[in-house]
N, CA, C and O atoms as a GROMACS GRO file, in nm:
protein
  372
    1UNK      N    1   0.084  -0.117   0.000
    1UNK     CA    2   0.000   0.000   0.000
    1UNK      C    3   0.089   0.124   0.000
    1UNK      O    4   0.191   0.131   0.069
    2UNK      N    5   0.046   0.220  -0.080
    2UNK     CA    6   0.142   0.334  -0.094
    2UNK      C    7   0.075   0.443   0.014
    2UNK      O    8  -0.043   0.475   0.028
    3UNK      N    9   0.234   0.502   0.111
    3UNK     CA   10   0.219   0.569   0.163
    3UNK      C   11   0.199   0.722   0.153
    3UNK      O   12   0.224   0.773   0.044
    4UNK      N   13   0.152   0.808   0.263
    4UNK     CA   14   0.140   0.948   0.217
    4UNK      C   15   0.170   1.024   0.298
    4UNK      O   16   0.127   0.952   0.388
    5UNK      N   17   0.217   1.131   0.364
    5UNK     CA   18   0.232   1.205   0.415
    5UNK      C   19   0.134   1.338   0.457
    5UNK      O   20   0.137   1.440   0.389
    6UNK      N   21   0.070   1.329   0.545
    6UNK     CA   22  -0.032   1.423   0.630
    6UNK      C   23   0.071   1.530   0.695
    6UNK      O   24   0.192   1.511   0.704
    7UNK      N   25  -0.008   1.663   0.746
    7UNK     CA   26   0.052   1.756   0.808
    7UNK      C   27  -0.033   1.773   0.885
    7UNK      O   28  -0.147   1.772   0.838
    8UNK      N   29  -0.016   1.795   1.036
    8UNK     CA   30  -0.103   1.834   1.132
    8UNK      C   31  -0.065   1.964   1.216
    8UNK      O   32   0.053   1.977   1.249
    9UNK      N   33  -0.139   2.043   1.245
    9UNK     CA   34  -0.106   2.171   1.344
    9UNK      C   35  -0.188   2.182   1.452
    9UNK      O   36  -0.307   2.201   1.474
   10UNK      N   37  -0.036   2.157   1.544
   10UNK     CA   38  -0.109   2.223   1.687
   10UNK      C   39  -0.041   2.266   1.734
   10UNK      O   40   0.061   2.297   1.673
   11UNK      N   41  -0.054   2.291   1.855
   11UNK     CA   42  -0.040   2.353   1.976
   11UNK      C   43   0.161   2.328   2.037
   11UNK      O   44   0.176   2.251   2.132
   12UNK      N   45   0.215   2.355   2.013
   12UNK     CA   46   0.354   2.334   2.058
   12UNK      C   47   0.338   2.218   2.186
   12UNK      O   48   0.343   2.095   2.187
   13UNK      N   49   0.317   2.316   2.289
   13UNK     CA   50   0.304   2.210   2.437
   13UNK      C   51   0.183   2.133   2.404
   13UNK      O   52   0.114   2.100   2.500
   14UNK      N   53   0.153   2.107   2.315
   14UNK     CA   54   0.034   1.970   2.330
   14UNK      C   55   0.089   1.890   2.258
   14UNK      O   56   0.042   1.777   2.259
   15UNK      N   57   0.221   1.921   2.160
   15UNK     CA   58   0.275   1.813   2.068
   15UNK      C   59   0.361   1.754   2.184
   15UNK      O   60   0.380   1.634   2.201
   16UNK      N   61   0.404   1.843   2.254
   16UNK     CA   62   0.516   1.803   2.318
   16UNK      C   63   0.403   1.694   2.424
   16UNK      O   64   0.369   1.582   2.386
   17UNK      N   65   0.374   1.734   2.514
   17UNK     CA   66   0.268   1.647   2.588
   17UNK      C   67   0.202   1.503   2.539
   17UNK      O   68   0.184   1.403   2.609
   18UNK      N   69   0.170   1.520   2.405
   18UNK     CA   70   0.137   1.420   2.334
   18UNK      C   71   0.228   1.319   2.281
   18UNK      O   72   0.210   1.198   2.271
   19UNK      N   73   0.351   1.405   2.242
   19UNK     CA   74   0.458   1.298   2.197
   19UNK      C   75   0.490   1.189   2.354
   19UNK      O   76   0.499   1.066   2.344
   20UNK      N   77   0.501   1.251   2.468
   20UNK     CA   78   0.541   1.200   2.545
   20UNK      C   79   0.496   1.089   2.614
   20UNK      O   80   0.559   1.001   2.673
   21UNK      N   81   0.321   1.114   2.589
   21UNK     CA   82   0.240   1.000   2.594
   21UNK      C   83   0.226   0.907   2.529
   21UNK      O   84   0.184   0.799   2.570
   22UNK      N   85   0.262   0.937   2.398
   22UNK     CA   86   0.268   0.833   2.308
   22UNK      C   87   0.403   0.743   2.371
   22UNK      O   88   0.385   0.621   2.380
   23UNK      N   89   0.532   0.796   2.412
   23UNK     CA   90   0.634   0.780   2.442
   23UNK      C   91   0.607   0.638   2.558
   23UNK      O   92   0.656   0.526   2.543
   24UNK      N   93   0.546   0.666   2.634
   24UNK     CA   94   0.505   0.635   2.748
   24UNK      C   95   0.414   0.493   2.736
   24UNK      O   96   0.444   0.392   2.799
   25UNK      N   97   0.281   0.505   2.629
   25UNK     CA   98   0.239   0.400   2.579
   25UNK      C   99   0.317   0.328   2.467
   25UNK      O  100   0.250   0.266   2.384
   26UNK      N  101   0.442   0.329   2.457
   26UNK     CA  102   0.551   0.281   2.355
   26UNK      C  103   0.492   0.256   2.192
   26UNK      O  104   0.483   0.152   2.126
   27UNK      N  105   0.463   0.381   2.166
   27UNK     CA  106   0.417   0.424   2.049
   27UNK      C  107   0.515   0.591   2.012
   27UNK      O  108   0.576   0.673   2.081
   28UNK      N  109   0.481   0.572   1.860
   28UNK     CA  110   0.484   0.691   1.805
   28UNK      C  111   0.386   0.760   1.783
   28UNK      O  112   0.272   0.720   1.808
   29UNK      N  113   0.417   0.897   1.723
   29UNK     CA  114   0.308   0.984   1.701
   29UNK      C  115   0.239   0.898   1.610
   29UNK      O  116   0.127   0.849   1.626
   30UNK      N  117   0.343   0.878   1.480
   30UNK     CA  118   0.239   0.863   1.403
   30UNK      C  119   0.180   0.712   1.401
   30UNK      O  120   0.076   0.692   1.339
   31UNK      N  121   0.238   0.612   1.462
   31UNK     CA  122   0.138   0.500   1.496
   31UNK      C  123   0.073   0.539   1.561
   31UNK      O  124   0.003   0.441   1.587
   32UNK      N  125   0.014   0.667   1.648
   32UNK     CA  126  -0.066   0.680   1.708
   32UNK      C  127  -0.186   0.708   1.645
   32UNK      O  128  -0.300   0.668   1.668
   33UNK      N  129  -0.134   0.799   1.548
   33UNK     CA  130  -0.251   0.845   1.435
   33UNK      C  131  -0.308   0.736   1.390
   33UNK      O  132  -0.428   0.714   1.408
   34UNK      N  133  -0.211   0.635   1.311
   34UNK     CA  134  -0.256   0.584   1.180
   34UNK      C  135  -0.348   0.419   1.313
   34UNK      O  136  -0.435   0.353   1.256
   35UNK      N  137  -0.326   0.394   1.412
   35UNK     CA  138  -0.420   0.330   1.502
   35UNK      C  139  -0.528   0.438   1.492
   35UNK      O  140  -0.631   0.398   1.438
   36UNK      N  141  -0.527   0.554   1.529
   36UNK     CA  142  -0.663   0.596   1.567
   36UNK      C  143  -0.768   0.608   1.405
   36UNK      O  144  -0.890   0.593   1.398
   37UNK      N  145  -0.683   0.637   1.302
   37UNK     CA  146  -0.749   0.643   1.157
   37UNK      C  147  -0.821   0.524   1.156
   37UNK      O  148  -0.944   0.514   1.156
   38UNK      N  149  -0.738   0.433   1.156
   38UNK     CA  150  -0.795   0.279   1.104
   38UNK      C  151  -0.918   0.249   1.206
   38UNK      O  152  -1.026   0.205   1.167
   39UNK      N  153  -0.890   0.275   1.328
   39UNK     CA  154  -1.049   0.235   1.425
   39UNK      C  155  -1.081   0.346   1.382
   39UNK      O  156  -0.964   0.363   1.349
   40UNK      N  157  -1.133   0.446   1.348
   40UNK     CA  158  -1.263   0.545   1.341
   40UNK      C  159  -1.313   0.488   1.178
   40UNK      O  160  -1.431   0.505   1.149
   41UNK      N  161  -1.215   0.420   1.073
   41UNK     CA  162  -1.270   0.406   0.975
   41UNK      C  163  -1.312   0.279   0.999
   41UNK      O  164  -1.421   0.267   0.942
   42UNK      N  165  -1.284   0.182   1.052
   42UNK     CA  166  -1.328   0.086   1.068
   42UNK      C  167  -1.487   0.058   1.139
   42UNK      O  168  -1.578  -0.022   1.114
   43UNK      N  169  -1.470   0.153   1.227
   43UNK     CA  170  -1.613   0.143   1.362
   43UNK      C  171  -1.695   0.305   1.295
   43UNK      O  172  -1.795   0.348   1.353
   44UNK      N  173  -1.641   0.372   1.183
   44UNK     CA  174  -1.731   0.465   1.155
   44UNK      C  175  -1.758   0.576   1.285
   44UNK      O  176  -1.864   0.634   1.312
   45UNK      N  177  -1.644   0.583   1.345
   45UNK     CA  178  -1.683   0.658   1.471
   45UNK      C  179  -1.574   0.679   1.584
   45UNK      O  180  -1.506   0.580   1.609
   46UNK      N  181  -1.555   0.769   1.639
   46UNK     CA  182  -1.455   0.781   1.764
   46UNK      C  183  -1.489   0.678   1.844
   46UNK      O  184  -1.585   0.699   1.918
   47UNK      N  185  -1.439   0.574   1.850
   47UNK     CA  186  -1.444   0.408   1.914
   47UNK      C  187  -1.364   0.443   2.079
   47UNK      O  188  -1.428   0.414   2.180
   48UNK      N  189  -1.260   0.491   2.089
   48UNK     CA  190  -1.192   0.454   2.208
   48UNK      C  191  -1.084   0.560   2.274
   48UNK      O  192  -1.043   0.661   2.214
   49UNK      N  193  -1.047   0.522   2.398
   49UNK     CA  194  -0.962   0.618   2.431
   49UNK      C  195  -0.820   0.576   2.481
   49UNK      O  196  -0.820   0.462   2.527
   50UNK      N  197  -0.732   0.622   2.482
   50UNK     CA  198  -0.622   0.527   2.495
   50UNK      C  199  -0.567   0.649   2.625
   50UNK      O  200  -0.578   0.772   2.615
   51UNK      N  201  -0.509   0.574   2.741
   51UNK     CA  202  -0.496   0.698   2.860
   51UNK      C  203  -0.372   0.634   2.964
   51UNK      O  204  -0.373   0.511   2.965
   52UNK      N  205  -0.298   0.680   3.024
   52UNK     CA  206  -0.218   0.652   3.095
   52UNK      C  207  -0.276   0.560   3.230
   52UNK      O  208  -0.366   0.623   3.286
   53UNK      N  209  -0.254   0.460   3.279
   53UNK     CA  210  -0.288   0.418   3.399
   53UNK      C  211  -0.265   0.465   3.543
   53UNK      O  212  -0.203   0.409   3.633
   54UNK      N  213  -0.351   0.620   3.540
   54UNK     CA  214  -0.287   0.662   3.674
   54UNK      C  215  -0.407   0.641   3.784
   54UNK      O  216  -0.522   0.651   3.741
   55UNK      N  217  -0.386   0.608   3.944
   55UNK     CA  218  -0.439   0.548   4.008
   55UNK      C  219  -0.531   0.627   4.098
   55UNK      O  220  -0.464   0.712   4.157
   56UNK      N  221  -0.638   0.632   4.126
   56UNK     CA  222  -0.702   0.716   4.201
   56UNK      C  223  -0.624   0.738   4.312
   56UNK      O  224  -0.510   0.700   4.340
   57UNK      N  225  -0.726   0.826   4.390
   57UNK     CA  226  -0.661   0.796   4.577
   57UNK      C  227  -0.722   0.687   4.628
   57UNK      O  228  -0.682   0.609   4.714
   58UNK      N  229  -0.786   0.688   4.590
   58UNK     CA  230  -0.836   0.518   4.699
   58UNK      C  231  -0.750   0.337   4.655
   58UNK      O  232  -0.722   0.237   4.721
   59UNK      N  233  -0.734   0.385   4.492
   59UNK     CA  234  -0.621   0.301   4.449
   59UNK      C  235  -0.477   0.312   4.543
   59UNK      O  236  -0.422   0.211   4.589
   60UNK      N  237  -0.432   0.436   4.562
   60UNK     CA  238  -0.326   0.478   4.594
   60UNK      C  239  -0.328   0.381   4.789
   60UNK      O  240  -0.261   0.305   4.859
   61UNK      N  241  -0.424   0.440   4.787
   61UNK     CA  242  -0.424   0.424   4.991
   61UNK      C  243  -0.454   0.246   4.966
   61UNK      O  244  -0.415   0.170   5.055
   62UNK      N  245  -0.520   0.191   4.850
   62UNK     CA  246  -0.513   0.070   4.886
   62UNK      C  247  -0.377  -0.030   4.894
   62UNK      O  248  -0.356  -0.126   4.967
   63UNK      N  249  -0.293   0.031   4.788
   63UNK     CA  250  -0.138  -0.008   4.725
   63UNK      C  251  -0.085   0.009   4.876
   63UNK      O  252  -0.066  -0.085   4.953
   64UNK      N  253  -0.067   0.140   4.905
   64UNK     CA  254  -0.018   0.186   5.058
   64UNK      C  255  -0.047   0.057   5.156
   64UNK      O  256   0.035   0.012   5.236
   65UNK      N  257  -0.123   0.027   5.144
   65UNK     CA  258  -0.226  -0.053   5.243
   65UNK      C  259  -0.141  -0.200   5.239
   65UNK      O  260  -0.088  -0.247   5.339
   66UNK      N  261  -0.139  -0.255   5.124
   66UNK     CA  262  -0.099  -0.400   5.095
   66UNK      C  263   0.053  -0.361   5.099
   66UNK      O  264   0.115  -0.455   5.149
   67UNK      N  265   0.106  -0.293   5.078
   67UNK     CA  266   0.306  -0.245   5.110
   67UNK      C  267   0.308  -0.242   5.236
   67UNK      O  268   0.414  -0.284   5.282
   68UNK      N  269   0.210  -0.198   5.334
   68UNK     CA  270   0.214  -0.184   5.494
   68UNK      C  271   0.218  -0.345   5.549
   68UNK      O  272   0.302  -0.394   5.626
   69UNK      N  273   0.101  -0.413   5.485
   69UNK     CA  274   0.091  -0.555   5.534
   69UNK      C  275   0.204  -0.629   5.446
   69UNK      O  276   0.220  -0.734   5.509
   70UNK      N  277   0.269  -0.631   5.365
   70UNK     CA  278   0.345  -0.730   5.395
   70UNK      C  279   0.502  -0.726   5.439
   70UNK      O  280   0.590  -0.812   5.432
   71UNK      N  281   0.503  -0.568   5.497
   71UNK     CA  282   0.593  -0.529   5.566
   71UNK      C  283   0.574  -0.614   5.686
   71UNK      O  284   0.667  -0.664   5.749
   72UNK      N  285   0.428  -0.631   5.719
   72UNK     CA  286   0.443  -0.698   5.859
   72UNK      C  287   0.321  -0.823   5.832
   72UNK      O  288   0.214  -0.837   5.891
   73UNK      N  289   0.378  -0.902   5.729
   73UNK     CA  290   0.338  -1.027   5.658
   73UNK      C  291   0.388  -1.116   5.788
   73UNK      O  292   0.314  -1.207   5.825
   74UNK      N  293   0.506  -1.092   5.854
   74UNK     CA  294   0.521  -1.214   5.973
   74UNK      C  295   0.442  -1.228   6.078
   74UNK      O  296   0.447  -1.322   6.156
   75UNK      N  297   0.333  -1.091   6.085
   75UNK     CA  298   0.238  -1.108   6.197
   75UNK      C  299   0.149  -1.171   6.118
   75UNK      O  300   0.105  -1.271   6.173
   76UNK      N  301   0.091  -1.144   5.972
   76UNK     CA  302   0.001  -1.216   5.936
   76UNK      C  303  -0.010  -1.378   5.888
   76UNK      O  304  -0.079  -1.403   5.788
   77UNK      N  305   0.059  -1.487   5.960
   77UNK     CA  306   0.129  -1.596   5.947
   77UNK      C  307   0.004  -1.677   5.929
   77UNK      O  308   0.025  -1.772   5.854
   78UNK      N  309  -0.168  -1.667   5.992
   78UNK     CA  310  -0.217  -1.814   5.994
   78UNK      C  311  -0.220  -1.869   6.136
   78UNK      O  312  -0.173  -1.826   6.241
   79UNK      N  313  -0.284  -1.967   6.109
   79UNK     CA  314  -0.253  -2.008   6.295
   79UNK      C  315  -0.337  -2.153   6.268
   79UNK      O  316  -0.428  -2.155   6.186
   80UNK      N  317  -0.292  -2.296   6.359
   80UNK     CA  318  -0.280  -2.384   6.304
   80UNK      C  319  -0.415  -2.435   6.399
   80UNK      O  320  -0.507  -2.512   6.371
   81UNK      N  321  -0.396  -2.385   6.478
   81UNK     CA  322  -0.523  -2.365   6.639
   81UNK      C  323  -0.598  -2.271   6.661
   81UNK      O  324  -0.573  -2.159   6.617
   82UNK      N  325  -0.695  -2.296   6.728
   82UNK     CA  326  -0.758  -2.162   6.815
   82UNK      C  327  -0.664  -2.154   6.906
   82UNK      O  328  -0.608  -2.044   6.908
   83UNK      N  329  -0.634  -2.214   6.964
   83UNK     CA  330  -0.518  -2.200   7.071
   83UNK      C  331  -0.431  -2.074   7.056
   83UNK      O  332  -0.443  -1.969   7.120
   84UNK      N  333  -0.346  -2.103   6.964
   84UNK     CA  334  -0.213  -2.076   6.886
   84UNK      C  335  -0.256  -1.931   6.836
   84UNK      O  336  -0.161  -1.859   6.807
   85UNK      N  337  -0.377  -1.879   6.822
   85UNK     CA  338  -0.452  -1.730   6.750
   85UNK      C  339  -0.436  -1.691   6.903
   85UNK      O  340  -0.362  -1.596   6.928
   86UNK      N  341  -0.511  -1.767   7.027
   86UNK     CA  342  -0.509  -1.696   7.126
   86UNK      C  343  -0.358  -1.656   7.201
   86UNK      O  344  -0.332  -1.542   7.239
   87UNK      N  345  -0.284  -1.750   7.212
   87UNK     CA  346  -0.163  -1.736   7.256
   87UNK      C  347  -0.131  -1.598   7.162
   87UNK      O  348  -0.108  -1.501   7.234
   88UNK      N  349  -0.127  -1.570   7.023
   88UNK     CA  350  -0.045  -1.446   6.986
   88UNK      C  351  -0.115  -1.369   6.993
   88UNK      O  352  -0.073  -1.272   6.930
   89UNK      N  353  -0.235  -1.346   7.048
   89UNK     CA  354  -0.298  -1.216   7.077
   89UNK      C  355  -0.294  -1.172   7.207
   89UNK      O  356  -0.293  -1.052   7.235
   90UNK      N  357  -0.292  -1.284   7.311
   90UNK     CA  358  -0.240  -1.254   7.443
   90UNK      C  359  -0.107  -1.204   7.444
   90UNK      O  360  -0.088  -1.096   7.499
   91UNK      N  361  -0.012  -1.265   7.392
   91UNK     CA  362   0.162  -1.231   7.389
   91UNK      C  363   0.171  -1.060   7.289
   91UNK      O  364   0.278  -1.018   7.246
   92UNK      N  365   0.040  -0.988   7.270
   92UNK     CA  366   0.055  -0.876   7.199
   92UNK      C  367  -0.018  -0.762   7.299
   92UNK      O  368  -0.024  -0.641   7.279
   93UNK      N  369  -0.078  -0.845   7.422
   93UNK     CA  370  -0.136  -0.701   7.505
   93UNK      C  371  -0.011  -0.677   7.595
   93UNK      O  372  -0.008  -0.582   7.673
   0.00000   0.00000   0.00000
């Protein structure tokens, strides 16, 4: 298939911003384009969005959360008894 060459104009800091995302999703600009051409001609329509995976706060405090516990993964061991649960909760007051 013979190729062609498009020209696009924008915004300086939005090329730059954009290149970087593309950068980031290990793409180029222009594979970025010629992906987004082919799905809008294909689906007849702005189909999708392609976006960085950044994590809410409640994502964030949950990550926090599971890095805290298995910092102290040796308290969370299991217990083979009722006994053995009571003994390490007594040996913790």
């Amino acid at each position: 298939m013979a190729q062609t060459n498009i020209n696009i104009s924008m915004d300086e800091s939005l090329k730059h911003d954009f290149d970087n995302l593309c950068s980031d999703l290990g793409l180029t600009m222009a594979t970025a384009f010629n992906i987004f051409a082919k799905t809008v001609v294909r689906r007849q329509g702005i189909p999708f969005e392609i976006s960085r995976n950044i994590p809410n706060e409640e994502t964030i405090s949950a990550i926090e959360e599971i890095q805290e516990m298995k910092k102290n993964a040796h308290l969370n061991m299991g217990f083979n008894s009722v006994e053995a649960l009571f003994e390490e909760l007594n040996r913790n007051d």
